[in-house]
N, C-alpha and C positions, 0 to 999 in steps of 0.2 A: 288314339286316346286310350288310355288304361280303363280297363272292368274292375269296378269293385264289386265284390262276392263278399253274399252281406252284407250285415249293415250293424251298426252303433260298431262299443267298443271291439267284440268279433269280428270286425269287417275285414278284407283286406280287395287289394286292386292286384289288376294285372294288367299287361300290356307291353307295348314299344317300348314304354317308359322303364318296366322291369315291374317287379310284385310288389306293392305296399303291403304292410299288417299293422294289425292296430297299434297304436302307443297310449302309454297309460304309464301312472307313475305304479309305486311298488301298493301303496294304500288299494289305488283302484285294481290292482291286478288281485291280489288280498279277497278282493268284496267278488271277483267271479264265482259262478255256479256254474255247473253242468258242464265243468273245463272238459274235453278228453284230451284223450292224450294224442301229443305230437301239434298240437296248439302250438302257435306261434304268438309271441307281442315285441314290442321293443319297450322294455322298462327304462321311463326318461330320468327314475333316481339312479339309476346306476347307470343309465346310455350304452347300455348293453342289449341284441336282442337276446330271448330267452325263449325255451319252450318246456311244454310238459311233458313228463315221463311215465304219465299215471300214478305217481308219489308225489313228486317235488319239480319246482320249477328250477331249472337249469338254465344260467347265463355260455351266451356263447362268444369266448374272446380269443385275443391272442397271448402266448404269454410273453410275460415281460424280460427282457434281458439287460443285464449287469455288468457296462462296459470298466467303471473304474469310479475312483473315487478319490476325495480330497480331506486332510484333516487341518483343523483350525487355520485355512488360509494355504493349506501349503501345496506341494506338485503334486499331480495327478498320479496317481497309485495303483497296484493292485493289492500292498499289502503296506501297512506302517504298524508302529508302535503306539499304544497310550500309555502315558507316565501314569497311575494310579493312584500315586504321594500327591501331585500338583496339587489337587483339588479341583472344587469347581467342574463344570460341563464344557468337553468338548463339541466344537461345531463341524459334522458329514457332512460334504457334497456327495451325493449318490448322483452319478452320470450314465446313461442305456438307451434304452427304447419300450415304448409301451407301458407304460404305468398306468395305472392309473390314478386320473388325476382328481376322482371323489371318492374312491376307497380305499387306496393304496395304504399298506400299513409296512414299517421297516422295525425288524428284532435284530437281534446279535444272539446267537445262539453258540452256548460254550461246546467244542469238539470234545473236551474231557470229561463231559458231565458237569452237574450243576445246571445254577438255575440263567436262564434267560433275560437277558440287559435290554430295559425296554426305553423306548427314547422318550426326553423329556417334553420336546417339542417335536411338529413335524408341517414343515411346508410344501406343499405340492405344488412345485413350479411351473412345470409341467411333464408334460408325457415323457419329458426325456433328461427331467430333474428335479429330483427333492435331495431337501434340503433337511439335516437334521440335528437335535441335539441331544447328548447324553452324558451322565454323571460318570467322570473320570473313576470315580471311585469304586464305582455298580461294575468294573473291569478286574475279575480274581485273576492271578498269578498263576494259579495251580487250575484254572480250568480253561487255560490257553491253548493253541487259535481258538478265536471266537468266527464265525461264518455271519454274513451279511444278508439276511432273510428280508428279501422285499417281494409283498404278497398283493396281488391286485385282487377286490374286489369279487371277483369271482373264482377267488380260491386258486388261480394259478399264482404260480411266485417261479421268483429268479433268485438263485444264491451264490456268492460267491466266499467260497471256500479260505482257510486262512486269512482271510483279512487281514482281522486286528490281534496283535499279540500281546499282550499287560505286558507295560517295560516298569520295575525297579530298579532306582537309582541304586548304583553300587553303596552297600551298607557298608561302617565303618567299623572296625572290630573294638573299636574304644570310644568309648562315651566323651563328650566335648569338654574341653577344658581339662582333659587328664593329663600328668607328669608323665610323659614317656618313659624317664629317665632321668636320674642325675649324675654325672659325671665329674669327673675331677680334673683336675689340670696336674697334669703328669701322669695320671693314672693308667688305667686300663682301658683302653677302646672299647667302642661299642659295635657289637661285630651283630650278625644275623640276625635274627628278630627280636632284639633284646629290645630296642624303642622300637615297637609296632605300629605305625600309621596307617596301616594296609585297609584296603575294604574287599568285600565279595560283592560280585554282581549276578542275580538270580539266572540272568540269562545265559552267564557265562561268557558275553561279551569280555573283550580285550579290556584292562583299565591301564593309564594313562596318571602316574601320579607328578604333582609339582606344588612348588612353594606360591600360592595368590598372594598373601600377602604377611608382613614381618620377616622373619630373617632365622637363618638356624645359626647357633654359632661358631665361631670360624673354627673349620678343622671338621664340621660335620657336614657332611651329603646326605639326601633325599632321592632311593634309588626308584628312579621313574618307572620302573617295571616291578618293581616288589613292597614298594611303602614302607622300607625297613632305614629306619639312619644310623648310617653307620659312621666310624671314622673317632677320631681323637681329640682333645685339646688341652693347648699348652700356653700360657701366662692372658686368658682370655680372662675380659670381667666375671665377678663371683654376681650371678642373678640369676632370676629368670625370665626363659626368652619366649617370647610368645607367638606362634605362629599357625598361619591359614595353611590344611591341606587341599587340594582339589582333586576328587578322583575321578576322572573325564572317560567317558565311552562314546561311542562311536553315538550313540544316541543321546547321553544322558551325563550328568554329573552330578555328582554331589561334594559339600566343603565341609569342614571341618577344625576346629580351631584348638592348637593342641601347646603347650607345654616341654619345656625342657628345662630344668634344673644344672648351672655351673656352678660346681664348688670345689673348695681343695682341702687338703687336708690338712689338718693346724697347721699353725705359722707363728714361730718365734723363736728366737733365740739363732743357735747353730746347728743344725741339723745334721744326725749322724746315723748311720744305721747298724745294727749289729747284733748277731745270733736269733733273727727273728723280729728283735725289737724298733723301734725310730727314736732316737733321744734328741731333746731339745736343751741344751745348755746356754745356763743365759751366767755371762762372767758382766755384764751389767742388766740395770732396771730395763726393761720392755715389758712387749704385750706380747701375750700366747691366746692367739685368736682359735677359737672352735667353729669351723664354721658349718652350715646346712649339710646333714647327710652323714657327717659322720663324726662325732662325741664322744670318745673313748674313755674308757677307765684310766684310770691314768697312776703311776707312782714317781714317787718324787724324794728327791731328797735335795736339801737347804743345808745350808752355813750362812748363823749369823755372822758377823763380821767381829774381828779380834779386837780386843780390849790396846788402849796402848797404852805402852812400859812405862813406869816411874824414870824419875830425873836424881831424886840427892839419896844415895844409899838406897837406891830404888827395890822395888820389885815386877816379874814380868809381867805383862799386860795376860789377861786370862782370855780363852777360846771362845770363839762365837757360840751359839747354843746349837744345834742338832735336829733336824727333821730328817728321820727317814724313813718314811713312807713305803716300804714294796712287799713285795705278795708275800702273805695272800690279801693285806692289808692294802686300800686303792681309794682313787678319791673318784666320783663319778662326775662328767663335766658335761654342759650345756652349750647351746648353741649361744658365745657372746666373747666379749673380749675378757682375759682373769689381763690384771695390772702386776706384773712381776717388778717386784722393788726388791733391789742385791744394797746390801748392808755396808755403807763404807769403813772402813777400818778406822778404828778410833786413834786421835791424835797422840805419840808419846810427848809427856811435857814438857816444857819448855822451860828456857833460862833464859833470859831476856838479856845476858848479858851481864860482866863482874861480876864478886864475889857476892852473889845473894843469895840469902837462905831461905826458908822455904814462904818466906811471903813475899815476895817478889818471884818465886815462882808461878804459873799459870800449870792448875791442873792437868793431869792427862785423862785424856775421853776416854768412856766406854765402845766398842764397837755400836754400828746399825744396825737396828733389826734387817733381818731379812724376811719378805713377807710373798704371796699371791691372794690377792683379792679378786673378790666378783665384781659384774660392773657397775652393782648398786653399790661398791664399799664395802660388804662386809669380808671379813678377812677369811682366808678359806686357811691356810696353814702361817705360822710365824717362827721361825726362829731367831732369839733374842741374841743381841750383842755381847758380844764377852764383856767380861767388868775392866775395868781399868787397874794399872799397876800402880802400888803405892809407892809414899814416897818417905822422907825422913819423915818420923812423927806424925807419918798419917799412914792409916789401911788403905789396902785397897777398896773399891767401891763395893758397898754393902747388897744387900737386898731386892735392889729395887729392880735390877736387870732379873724377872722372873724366867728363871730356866737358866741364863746367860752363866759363865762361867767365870768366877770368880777373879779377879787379880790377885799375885799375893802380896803381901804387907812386907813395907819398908823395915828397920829398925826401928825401937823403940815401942810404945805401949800403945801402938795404931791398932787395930781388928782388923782380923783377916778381912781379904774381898769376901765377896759371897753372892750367890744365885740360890732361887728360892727351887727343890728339887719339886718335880711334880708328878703325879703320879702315873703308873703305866698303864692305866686303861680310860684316863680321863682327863683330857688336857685343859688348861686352865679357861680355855676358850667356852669346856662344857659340852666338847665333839666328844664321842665316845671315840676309842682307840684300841685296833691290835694290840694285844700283849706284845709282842714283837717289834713295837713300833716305838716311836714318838712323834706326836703330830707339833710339838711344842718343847724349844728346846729345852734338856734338863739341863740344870748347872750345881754345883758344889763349890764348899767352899775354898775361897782359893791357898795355895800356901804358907805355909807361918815362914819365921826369920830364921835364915840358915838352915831350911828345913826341904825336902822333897817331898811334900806331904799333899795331902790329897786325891782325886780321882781324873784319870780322864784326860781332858784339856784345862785344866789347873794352869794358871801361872805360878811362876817360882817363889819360894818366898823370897825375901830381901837378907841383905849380910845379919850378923850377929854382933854385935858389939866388942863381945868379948872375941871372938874367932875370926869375926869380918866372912866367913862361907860364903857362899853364894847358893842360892837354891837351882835346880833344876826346872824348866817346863816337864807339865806333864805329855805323856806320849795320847795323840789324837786317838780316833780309832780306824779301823780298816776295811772301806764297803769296797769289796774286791768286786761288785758286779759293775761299779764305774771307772776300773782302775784302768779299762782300754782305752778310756777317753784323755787320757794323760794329763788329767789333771790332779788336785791333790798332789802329793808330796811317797817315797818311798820309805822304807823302815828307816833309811841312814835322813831319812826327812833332806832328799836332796827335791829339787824342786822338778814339777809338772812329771814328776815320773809315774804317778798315777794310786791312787786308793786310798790311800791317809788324809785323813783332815784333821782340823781343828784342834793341833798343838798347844800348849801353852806356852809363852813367853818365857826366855830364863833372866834371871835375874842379873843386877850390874853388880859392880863390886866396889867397893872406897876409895881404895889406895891400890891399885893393882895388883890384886890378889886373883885367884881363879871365878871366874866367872861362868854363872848359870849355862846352860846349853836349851836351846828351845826344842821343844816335845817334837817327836815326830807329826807332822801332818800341819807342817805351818810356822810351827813357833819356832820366834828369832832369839841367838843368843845375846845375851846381856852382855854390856860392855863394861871394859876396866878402865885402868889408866890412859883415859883418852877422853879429848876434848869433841871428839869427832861421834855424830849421832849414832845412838845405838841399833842396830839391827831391825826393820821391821818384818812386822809376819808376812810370810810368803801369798803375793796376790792368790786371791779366790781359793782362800782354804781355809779362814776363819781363825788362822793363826794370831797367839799373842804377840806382840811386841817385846820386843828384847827393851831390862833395863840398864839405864845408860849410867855411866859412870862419875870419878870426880878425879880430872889427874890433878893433884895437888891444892885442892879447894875451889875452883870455879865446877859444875856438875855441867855433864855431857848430855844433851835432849837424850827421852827416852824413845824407842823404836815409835811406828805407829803402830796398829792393828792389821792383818790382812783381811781385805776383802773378804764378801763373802761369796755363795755361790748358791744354783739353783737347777738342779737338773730331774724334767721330766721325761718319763718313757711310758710308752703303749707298746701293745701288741701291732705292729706293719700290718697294714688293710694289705 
């Protein structure tokens, strides 16, 4: 049987049995007197024996050890990553030996310095597992590995070293929803980091890039090792495309949702290039689209469309009006469609047939403006139509073609054509204008009878009664910076040989006498003795119409007008 030695809570036994000593909780150990030292108790708040030192009472345990560990559900570990962005608290399995299971307290203690992650929750499952949780967030980057400090009750603790290391997802170098890029179709590739989808990852983990979801467009790759897109495209829709990147680590990922711009650069007309420049020639009405990315200054030059020639002792049809627009003088354009309108050449008149005199004729037309508008409509440049050629006892068309070029006057007491001149620094429109320029064509007035009179692209005047003459077109003028595109007319006004425009018509003749010659840059010569229609101006130059003749009393139609024309250039991106 065991001896107890002593009595109440000092008591202890001895024996077969082994040595009892007293138990008493931490209160009643508290409330002794006259401890000395090397006392024995078993404290039952902490279920530790304990004795005294002649200072303090000291627990006597085992220490605890730190086999491995598990984060939010996953394998068993000696070391993982916390994402710190997630949010929210991750859930420890701490797994060992010896814990304990009413005092046991678990920290994360940073190896870089800084402060100590302390857990939100804490289960003591038992001696050989708690359980724990802590804020993803309370895990700094910069004070990584953190150590796994689990401390029992009586001051022993187990750590395990490196544990947890804060993972950041790889960061994206460009904010969400940015334009990487716009590109053109035909243009210039996109080479090296010019569209950057890249990210860094703090840890310096490998990244892993790809398309989740949308689409790049065709002609462009997404280099899965560098986040750079590169590559071309050519006749691809004009938009934007929208698209998910995803940059994946071995740990971690993050997305991203980014932007590409397709566009090209104007479009319309004939497309040409030369000494630097891109020219668009439009020999009919279209669209010259501007589109996203790139708007150019732009210069231009226009021909309205030719007046057409008289029919009875006629005279020739007068030149379309004039825009030429180029440096240093430019028009600035926006992202939309301008409505290019080319001026048809106005009709020379007609004879319906027999011997009829001038009312049973059908007047001859003025030329078509030629114009570019915006896409609300308003007119951005215009050049007016040449006037029309006179005919017996009537003038050419007066006034009302503002800038257009007059026709000249038949025989007899008609009035010359005429076009209203405008001035050079302010087109009737109210645009201010280059001295150098015209935004708006001038016109003068057209020929008198038997006469070479006037300026420019003038039509002829008509015979003289008494002399029967015949006038001359006037000579066009010469924009030698278009003259490579082969259109217009040369000095000898032979056709599409390049620079000249907007001739004036030459006049027809009565009885087969000498007839007008049409002006360089268009204009057609006047017919004589012949039944057969007179000459019209040469297409897309704004030439007058030749007028037409009378062999022996029935009158020969007059020429029509030519066409007009419209060519823009910029600076080549």
């Amino acid at each position: 049987m065991p001896v107890f030695v002593g009595a109440g809570t000092s008591s202890f036994m001895k024996g077969s049995d082994g040595v009892g000593v007293s138990t008493m909780t931490t209160t009643e150990r508290n409330a002794l007197t006259g401890v000395k030292k090397g006392q024995f108790i078993f404290n039952e708040t902490v279920n530790l024996a304990q004795y005294y030192d002649g200072t303090a009472w000291k627990s006597i345990d085992s220490p605890p050890s730190i086999t491995n560990f598990t984060i939010d559900g996953g394998s068993s570990v000696t070391s993982a990553k916390v994402d710190r962005t997630a949010g929210g608290n991750s859930t420890i399995v701490i797994a060992g030996s010896n814990f304990d299971t009413t005092a046991g307290t678990v920290t994360f203690v940073p190896e870089s310095g800084g402060a100590t992650v302390n857990v939100q929750s804490i289960v003591r499952n038992s001696v050989n597992q708690f359980t724990v949780t802590v804020q993803r967030s309370d895990f700094i980057e910069a004070n990584d590995p953190y150590t796994i400090r689990l401390a029992n009750g009586s001051g022993l603790s187990a750590s395990l070293a490196g544990a947890i290391d804060v993972n950041v997802p790889p960061v994206f170098a460009q904010s969400a929803d940015t334009n990487l890029a716009t590109i053109f179709n035909g243009g210039a590739a996109l080479s090296g980091s010019t569209a950057n989808a890249s990210a860094t990852d703090a840890d310096g983990d490998t990244i892993t890039y790809s398309i989740l979801s949308g689409s790049l467009p065709s002609g462009l790759t997404l280099g899965s090792s560098t986040g750079y897109i590169t590559g071309s495209v050519s006749g691809v829709a004009v938009q934007e495309y929208v698209f998910t990147v995803q940059a994946a680590t071995s740990v971690s990922n993050s997305t991203r949702q980014f932007k590409i711009t397709v566009s090209s650069y104007p479009q319309g007309g004939t497309q040409t290039t030369n000494g630097g420049y891109t020219y668009h020639t439009f020999t009919s009405s279209g669209i010259f689209q501007v589109y996203t990315g790139f708007a150019p200054n732009i210069e231009v030059f226009m021909m309205g469309a030719g007046g057409g020639g008289g029919s009875w002792v006629p005279g020739g049809g007068g030149a379309g009006g004039c825009v030429n627009l180029d440096s240093p003088a430019s028009y600035t354009t926006s992202v939309q469609q301008y409505t290019v309108t080319v001026g048809a050449g106005g009709l020379g008149q007609l004879n319906p047939g027999g011997y009829s005199w001038q009312s049973a004729q059908q007047a001859s037309i003025t030329g078509g403006d030629t114009s570019i508008r915006e896409a609300g409509g308003t007119y951005v440049l215009t050049a007016i139509g040449g006037g029309r050629g006179g005919s017996y006892n009537q003038g050419g068309s007066t006034g009302v073609q503002n800038g257009g070029c007059g026709g000249g006057k038949g025989i007899s007491s008609g009035p010359n054509g005429s076009g209203v001149q405008t001035s050079a620094t302010t087109s009737p429109l109210g645009t201010p204008v280059s001295a150098n320029s015209r935004t708006y064509g001038i016109g003068y007035d057209g020929g008198s009878s038997s006469s070479n009179e006037g300026y420019g692209q003038q039509g002829g005047g008509g015979l003289n009664n008494s002399t029967r003459g015949s006038g001359n077109g006037k000579h066009g003028a010469n924009f030698s910076w278009i003259s490579f595109l082969n259109k217009g007319t040369n000095s000898s006004n032979n056709p599409n040989a390049g620079g000249y425009f907007g001739g004036g018509g030459g006049a027809g003749h009565h009885s087969g006498g000498g007839v007008g010659s049409g002006g360089a840059g268009g204009g057609a010569q006047g017919r004589s003795n012949s039944a057969t229609k007179a000459q019209s101006g040469f297409t897309n130059t704004g030439g007058g119409g030749g007028g037409g003749g009378r062999p022996g009393g029935e009158p020969s139609e007059g020429g029509n007008g030519g066409s007009g024309i419209v060519i823009i250039r910029y600076t080549s991106p």
